[in-house]
N, C-alpha and C positions, 0 to 999 in steps of 0.2 A: 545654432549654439544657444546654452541656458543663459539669459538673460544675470546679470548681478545678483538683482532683486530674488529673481525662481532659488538660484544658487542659495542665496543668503537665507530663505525660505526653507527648502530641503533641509540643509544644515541646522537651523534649526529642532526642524523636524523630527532627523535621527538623534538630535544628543535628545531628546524626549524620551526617548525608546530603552526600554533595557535591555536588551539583544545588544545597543549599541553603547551603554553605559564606561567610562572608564573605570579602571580601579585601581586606585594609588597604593593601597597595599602588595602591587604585583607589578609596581614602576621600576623596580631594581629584579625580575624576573632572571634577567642575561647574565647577571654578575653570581648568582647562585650554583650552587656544582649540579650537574645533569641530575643525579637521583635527585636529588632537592625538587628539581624543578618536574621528574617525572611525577614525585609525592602527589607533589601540589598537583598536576593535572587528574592524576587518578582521583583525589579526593574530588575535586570539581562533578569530572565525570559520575560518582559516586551517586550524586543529588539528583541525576534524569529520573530513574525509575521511581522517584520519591514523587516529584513533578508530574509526572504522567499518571501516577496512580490517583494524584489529587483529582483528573478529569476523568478517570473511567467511567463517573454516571454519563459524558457526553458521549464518552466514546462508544459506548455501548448501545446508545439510542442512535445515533448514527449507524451503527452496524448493522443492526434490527433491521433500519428502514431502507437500508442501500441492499439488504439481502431479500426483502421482496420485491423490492423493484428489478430485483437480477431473477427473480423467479418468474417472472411475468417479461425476462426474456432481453431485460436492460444489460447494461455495459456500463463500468464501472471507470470512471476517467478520469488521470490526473493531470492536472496543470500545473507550473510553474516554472520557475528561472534560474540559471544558476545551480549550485550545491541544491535545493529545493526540487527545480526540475528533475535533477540527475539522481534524484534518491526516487522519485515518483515511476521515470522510466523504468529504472532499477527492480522497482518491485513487481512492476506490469512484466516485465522480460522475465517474471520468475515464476509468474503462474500457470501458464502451459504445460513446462515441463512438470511441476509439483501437483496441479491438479488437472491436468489434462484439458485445458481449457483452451477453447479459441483465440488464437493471440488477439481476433477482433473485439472480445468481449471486456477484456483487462487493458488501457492503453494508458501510454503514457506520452503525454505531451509539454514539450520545453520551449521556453521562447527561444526563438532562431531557429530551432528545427533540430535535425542528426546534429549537425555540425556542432552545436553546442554545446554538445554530449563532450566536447574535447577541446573545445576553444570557446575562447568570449563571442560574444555577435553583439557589436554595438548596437545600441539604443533596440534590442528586442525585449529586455523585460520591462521598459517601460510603455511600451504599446498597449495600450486595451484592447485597438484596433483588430492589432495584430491575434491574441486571442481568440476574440469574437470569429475570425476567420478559419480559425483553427477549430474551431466546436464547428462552426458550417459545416466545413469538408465531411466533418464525422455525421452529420444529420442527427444533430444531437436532438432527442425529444424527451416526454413525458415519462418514459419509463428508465431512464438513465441517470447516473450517479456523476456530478460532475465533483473533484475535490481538489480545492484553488489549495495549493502551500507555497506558505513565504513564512521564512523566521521572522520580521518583521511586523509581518499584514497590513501592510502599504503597497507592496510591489504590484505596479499596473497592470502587469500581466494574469496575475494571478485572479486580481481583485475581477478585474474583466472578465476572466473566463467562470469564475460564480455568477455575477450580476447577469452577462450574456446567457448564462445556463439558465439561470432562474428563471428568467424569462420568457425564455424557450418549456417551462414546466417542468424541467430536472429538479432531482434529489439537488440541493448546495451541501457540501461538506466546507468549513474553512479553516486549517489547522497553522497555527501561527503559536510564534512565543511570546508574543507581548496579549496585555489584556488590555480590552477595549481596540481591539483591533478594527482599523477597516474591512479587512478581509473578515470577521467574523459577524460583525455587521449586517454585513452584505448577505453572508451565509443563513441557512435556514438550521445547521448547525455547527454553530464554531466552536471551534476547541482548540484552547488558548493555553497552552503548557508555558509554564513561565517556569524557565532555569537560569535565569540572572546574566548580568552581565559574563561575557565569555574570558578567558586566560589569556585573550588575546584580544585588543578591542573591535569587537565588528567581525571580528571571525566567527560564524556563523554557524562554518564547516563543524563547529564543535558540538557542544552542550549541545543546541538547537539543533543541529544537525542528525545529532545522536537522539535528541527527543522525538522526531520527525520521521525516523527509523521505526525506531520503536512503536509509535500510533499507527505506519503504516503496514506494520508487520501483521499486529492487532485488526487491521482495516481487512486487508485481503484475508488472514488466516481464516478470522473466526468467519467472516462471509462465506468463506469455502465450506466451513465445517457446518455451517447451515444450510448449507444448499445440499448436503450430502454429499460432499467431496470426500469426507474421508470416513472410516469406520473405528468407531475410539478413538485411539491417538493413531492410528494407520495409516496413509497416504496409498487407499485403496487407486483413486483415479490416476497415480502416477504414470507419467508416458515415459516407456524404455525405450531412451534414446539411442543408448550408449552401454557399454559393456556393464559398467559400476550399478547403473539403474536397470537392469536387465537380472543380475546378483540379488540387487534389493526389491527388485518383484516378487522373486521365486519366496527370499525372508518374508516379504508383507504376508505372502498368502500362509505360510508356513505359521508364520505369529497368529494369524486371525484363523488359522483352521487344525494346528495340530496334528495336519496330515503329513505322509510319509513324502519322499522327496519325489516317487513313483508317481503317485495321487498326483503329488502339485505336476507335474511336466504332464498329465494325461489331460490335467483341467484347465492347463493353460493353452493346450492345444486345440481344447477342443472350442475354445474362446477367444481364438486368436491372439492371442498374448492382452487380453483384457484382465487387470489383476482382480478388479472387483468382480466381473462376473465368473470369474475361477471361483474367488470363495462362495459366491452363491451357491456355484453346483455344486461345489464341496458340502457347504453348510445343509443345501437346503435340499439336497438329493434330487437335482434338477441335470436337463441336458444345457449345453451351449444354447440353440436357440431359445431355449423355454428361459433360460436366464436372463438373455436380453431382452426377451418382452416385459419379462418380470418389471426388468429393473426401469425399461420404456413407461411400461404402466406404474409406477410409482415415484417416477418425476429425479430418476439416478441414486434416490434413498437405500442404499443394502440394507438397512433395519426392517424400511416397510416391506422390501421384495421379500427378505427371510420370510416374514409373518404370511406374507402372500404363497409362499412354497409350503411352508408348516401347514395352511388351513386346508 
């Protein structure tokens, strides 16, 4: 049990925090008529993308550096707790099917494990311990991307799993809403989006939630689009899971090659249902195998294999 003193400490702590800030002008919130109060939240909402654009020189250096560390074969990880956790999982559970990538490379980690994907797990985000255990398991090393998020940048778990990264010679990412964060601190690059106190005090899930979305959208997308995940704005490496992404294969190859619907079903056959290397042997007047080597010997790039088919 926390001591009085710890208590009275923490407390402290967070009314320090603008994540955690009250706000008197929104003290009569309940007594307002519903659109009133949708206004008010939309305007709020409104202010994220203004905030996040304030840090895209961080965010951008971070991306850069977390995309060569993934070319040279790293894994890209997130930690956290809570709303924080569950936005990180979120976005690792989304890169496989979007860029065909090994669920081992993109993970996401929450304190308490699955389970807190859906319920609370007492005293897991305050562990460091706990953390540190959790990069163990994965044999986190030098060529990997660890990225601690807490809207705060206090939460132990998070702060832990940068500190235990860094250590270990991982990439630190630390995305939090408050400035001067511990978490960012700690990090080798913190990125500190500040969207003010929330519509709700200490409700997190919002504003910060919403900013933490958004950085990690940025985080994963443009890393893909550097590693040669996709062609333009294409989602060449997509995996046809399911009926709808099996539809939007045949579309990708069809947008990026202007072939007949004939063409796309001969190239995709002959490719095993691989969309990017369909448009290779489209583009680049290549067989099935020769596409794959292509694309083998130029590190999954369809720009560089074209040029390699062209010469």
């Amino acid at each position: 049990m926390t001591s009085p003193a710890a208590s009275a400490a923490l407390r402290a702590q967070l009314a320090s925090l603008t994540t955690e800030a009250f706000r008197p002008d929104l003290a009569e919130i309940d007594r307002l008529p519903t659109d009133a109060i949708a206004k008010i939240m939309n305007g709020e909402d409104a202010r994220v993308a203004a905030a996040v654009a304030e840090r895209l020189p961080e965010i951008a250096a971070a991306i850069d550096a977390t995309a060569a560390r993934m070319a040279r074969g790293g894994r890209l990880v997130y930690a956290g707790a809570g709303t924080a956790g569950r936005l990180g999982v979120l976005d690792a559970s989304e890169c496989p099917p979007t860029f065909n990538t090994d669920p081992a490379r993109v993970v996401g980690l929450i304190a308490g494990g699955p389970d807190a994907l859906v319920t609370a797990v007492e005293g897991a985000e305050d562990s460091r311990e706990l953390a540190a255990g959790d990069l163990d398991r994965l044999g986190i090393g030098s060529d990997d991307t660890v990225v601690g998020i807490s809207a705060s940048g206090r939460t132990p778990y998070a702060v832990g799993a940068v500190e235990h990264a860094r250590a270990a010679g991982a990439l630190t990412i630390g995305l939090s809403c408050n400035a001067r964060s511990a978490l960012g601190a700690a990090s080798e690059h913190p990125i500190e989006v500040v969207v003010g106190p929330e519509l709700l005090t200490g409700s997190t899930r919002l504003k910060a939630g919403t900013a933490q979305k958004l950085v990690l959208n940025m985080l994963s997308t443009i890393t893909m689009i550097r590693l040669g995940k996709t062609y333009g704005n294409l989602m060449v490496d997509v995996r046809a899971s399911n009926e709808k992404l099996h539809a939007r294969s045949r579309r990708i190859v069809a947008l990026a090659t202007g072939a007949a619907d004939a063409e796309i079903e001969q190239a995709l056959e002959a490719t095993d249902g691989e969309v990017k290397n369909a448009v290779l042997v489209l583009l680049g007047g290549v067989d099935g195998p020769t596409a794959a080597r292509l694309l083998r010997e130029s590190d999954g790039h369809l720009r560089a294999a074209l040029d390699a088919a062209r010469t």
